[in-house]
C-alpha positions in Angstrom: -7.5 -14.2 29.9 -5.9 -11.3 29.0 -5.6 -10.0 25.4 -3.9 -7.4 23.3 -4.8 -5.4 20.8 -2.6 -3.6 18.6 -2.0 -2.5 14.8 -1.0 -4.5 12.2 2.2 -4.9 10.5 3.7 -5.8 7.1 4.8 -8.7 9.1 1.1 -9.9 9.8 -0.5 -9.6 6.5 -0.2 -13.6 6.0 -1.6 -14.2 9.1 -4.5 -11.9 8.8 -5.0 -13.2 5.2 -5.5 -16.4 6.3 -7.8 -15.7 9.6 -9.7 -13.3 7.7 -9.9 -16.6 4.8 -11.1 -18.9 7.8 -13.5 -16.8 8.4 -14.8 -16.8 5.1 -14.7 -12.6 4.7 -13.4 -10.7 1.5 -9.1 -9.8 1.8 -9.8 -7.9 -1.3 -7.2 -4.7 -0.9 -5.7 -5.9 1.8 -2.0 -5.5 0.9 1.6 -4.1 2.4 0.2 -1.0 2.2 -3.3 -1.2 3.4 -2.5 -3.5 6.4 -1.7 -0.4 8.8 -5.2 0.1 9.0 -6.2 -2.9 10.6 -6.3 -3.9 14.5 -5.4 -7.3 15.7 -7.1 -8.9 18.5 -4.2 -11.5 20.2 -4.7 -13.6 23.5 -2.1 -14.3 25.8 0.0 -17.0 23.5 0.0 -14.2 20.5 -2.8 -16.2 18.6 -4.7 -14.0 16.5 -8.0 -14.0 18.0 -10.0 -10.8 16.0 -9.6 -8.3 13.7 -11.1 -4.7 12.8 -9.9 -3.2 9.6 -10.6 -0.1 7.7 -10.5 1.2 4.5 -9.8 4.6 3.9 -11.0 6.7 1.2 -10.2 10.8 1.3 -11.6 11.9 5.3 -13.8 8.5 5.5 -12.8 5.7 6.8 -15.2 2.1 6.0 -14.9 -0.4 8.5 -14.2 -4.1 7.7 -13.1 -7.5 8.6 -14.4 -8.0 11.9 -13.9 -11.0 13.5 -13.6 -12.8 16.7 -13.2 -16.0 17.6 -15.6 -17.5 19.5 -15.5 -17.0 23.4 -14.0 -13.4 23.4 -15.8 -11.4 25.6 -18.2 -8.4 24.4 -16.3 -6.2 25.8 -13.0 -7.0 23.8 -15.1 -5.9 20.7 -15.9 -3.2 22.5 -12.4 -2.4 22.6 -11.4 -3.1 19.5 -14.7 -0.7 17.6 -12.9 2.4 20.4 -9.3 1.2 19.7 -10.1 2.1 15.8 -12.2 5.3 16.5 -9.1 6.4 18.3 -6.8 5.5 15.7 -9.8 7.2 12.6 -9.3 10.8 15.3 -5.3 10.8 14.8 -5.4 10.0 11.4 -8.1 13.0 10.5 -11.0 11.1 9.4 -14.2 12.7 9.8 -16.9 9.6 9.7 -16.5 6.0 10.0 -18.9 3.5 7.9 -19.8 -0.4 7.8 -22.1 -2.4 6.2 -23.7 -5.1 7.5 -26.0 -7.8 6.7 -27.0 -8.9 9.9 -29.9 -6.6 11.2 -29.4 -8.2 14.7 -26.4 -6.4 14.7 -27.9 -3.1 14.9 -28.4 -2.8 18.6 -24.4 -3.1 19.0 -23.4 -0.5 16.3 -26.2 2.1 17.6 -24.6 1.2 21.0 -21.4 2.5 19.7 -22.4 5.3 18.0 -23.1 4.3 14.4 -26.7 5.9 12.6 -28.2 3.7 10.2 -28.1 5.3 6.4 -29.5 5.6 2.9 -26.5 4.5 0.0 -27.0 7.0 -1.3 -25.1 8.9 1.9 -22.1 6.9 1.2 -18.9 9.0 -0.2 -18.9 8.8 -3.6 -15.3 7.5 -3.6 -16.3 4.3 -1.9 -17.5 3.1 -5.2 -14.2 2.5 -6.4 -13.8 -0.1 -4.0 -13.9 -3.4 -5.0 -15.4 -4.1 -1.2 -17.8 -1.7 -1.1 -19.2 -3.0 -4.7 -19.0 -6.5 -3.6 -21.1 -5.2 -0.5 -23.2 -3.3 -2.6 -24.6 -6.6 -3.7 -25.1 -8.6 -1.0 -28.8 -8.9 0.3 -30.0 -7.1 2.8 -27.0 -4.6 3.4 -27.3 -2.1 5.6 -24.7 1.1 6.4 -24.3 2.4 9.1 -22.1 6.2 9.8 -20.1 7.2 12.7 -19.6 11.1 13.3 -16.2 11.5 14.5 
């Protein structure tokens, strides 16, 4: 199977609200204006099949949404983690964040890059987002920063 990945458009902001809802993850701030952020992950019928978003906040950029259906391949996330590195370089961002609660995950960010960190080493702008708060609160989250 082959698959595309590509940015999002105003045009897909119901559709991603709705995979993002399936998947039971946050679409708080995801708007008209936000949605150029985000990747989409589509197989060869144009199904939505994962997402990578991001949040941007001054030079920093806070990875969300990520999702795949199951039965992509590893290396379509792969793909998708580069894909948004690529697209955090043209836009100027100097590091790239996620949290996670899912310490199994580890090995994979690491693989790609990402350092684990103290919250304290967030921006202090993330605080103003309702994500990062509502992550903030969550059991067991861990951050993670990219370099770019």
């Amino acid at each position: 199977m082959q698959a595309l990945i590509r940015k999002a458009t105003k045009g897909d902001l119901e559709r991603l609200i709705s995979f993002l809802t399936r998947a039971n993850l946050g679409t708080d701030g995801l708007t008209d204006e936000t949605i150029e952020w985000f990747l989409l992950l589509e197989d060869e019928q144009g199904e939505l099949v994962g997402s990578l978003g991001m949040e941007v906040c001054e030079q920093f950029g806070l990875l969300r949404s990520l999702v795949v259906s199951v039965g992509q391949a590893e290396k379509e996330i792969f793909v998708l983690f580069d894909q948004m590195v690529q697209l955090a370089k043209e836009k100027g961002m100097e590091s790239l964040f996620l949290a996670t609660n899912k310490g199994a995950a580890l090995p994979f960010f690491e693989l790609m890059g990402f350092e684990k960190i103290g919250r304290g080493e967030l921006p202090v702008g993330f605080y103003q987002s309702e994500h990062i708060r509502h992550v903030l609160n969550v059991d067991n989250s861990l951050f993670l920063r990219l370099t770019i």
